[in-house]
C-alpha positions in Angstrom: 25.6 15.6 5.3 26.4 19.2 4.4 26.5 18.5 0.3 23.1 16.8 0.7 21.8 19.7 2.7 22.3 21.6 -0.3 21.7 19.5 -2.9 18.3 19.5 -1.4 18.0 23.0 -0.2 18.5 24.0 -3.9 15.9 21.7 -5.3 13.5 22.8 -2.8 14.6 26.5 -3.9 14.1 25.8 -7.8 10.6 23.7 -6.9 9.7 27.3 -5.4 10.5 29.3 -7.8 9.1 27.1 -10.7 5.7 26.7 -9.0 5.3 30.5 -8.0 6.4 31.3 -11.7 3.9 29.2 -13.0 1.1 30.3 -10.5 1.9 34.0 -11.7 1.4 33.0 -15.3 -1.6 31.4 -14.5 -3.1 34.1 -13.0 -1.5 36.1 -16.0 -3.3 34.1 -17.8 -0.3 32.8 -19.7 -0.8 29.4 -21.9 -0.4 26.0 -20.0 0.2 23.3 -22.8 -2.5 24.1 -25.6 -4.4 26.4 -23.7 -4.6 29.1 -26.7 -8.0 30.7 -24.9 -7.2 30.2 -20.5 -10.2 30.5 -18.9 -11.4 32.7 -16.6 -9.2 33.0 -12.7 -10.6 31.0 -10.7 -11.1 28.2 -13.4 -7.2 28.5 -13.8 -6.7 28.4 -10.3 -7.9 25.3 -10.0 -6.7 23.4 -13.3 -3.4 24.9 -11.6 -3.9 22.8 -8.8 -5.3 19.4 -10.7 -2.0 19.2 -13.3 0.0 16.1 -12.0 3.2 18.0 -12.6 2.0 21.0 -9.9 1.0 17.9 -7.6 4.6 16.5 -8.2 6.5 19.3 -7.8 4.7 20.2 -4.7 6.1 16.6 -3.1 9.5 17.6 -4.2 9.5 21.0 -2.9 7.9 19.6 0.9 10.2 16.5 0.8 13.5 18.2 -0.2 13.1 21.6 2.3 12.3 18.6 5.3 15.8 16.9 3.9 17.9 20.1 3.7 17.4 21.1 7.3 17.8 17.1 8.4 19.3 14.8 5.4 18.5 11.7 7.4 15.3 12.2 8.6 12.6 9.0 8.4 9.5 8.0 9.6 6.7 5.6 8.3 4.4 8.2 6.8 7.5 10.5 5.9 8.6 7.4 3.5 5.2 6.8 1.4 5.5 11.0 0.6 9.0 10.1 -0.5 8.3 7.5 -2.6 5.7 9.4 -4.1 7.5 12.5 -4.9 10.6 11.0 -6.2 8.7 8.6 -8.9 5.9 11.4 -9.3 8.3 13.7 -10.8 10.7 10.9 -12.6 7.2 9.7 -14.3 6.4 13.8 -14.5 9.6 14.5 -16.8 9.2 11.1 -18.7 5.8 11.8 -20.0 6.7 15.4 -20.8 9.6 14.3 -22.8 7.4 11.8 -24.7 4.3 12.3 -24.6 3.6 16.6 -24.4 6.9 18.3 -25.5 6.0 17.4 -28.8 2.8 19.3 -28.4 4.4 22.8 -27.4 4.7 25.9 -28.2 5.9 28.4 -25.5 7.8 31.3 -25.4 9.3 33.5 -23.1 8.6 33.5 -19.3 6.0 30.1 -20.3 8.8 28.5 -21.9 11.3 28.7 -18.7 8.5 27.9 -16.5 7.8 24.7 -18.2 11.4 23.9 -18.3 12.0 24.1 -15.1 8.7 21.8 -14.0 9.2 19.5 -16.6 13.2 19.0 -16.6 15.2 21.0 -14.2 13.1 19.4 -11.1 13.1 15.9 -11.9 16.6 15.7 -12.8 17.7 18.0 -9.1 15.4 15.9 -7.0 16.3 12.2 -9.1 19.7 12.9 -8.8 19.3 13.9 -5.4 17.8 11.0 -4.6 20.2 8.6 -6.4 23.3 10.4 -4.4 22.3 11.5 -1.0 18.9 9.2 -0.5 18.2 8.9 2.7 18.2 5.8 2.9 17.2 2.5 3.2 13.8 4.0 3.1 11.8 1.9 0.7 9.9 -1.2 0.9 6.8 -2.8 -1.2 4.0 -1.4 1.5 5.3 1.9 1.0 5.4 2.2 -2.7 2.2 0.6 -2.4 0.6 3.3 -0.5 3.0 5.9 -2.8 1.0 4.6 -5.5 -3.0 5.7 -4.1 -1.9 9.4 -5.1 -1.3 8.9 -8.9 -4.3 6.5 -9.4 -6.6 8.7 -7.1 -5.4 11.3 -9.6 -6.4 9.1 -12.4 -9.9 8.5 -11.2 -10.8 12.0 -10.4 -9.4 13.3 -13.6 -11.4 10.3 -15.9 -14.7 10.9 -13.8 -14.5 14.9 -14.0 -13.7 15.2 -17.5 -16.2 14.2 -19.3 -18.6 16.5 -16.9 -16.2 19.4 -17.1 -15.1 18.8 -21.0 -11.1 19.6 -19.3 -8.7 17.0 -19.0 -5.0 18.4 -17.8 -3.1 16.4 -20.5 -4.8 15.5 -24.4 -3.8 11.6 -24.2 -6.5 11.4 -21.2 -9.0 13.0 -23.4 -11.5 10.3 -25.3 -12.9 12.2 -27.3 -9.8 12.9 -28.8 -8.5 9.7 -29.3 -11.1 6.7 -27.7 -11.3 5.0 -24.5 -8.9 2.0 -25.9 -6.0 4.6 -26.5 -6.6 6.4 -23.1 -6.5 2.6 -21.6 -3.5 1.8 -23.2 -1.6 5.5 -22.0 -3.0 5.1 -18.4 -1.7 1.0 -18.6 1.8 1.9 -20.0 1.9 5.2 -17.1 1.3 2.4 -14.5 3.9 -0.4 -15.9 6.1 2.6 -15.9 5.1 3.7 -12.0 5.6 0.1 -10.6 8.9 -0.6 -12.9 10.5 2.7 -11.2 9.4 1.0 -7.4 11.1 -1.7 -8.6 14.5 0.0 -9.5 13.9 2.2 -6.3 13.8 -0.4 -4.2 16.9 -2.4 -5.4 18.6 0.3 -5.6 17.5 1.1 -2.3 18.6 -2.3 -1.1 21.9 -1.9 -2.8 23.2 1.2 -1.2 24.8 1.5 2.0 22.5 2.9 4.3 22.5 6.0 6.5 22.1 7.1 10.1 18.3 7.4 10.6 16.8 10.6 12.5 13.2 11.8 12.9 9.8 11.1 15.0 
């Protein structure tokens, strides 16, 4: 119990600090992927806000400071946020890795900011997850309900974007590259999504599981 208390107190910590970095940037008006012009504050503020990896993050940080102060807490709601913040950020590292690292050029402050998002999170709360759980926490009606975030996402970044002209990552943008590649990049994301239920929930099933504590 007390090695996952702090194996989640210090992801929680480094979720802060990579989220308030990033915000202060932001508002700095430092570059988020390609940005080379930001926009003005309050258009940052919320593109701050709409970026999956913020989102994902965010679920880390809540999740993990609930777990450091009670490693085996549960209930049914508690489980869906989980579910969601644990594959969130494992999908949030993947496509960074793949699909936008490519695609960036940072320095500095930006550069650590991104690392931290992009790679030191997922790995802390992954690993944290893999080792200290809780569990058994995860069935097929959870990760269902897990998976309304990321496709709400979807929608109400494919609807806003063409009347904004802003999409948070380029392989969402059509104009850049067609509807049939954006199809194909959203289909692979959600393959990808469901295949990491999948491998949650065995291993899930697999582990030994835990004392159970919560409301």
């Amino acid at each position: 119990m007390r090695a996952a208390r702090i194996w989640h107190a210090v992801t929680a910590a480094v979720a802060l600090v990579a989220l308030v970095l990033q915000l202060a940037l932001i508002i700095r008006g430092g570059q988020v992927l390609s940005e080379a012009y930001p926009p003005n504050l309050g258009e940052r503020l919320l593109r701050f806000v709409a970026y999956f990896t913020i989102e994902s993050n965010a679920l880390v940080l809540v999740t993990t400071a609930r777990l450091a102060r009670d490693p085996a807490y549960d209930d049914r709601l508690w489980r869906v946020v989980r579910i969601a913040a644990i594959s969130g950020i494992v999908v949030t590292g993947l496509v960074h890795w793949f699909l936008l690292r490519p695609l960036l050029h940072l320095n500095g402050a930006d550069l650590v900011a991104d690392r931290l998002l992009h790679v030191v999170v997922p790995v802390l709360a992954f690993v944290g997850w893999l080792v200290h759980g809780p569990r058994p926490r995860i069935g097929w009606p959870d990760c269902l309900r897990a998976a309304v975030w990321p496709i709400g996402w979807l929608v109400v970044m494919l609807v806003t974007g063409p009347m904004t002209g802003w999409y948070p990552y380029p392989f969402l943008d059509h104009s850049l590259h067609g509807w049939d590649h954006v199809a194909v990049v959203c289909a692979g994301i959600f393959v990808l999504f469901f295949a990491i239920f999948a491998a949650m929930r065995e291993y899930d099933r697999r582990r030994a599981p835990a004392p159970v504590t919560g409301s």
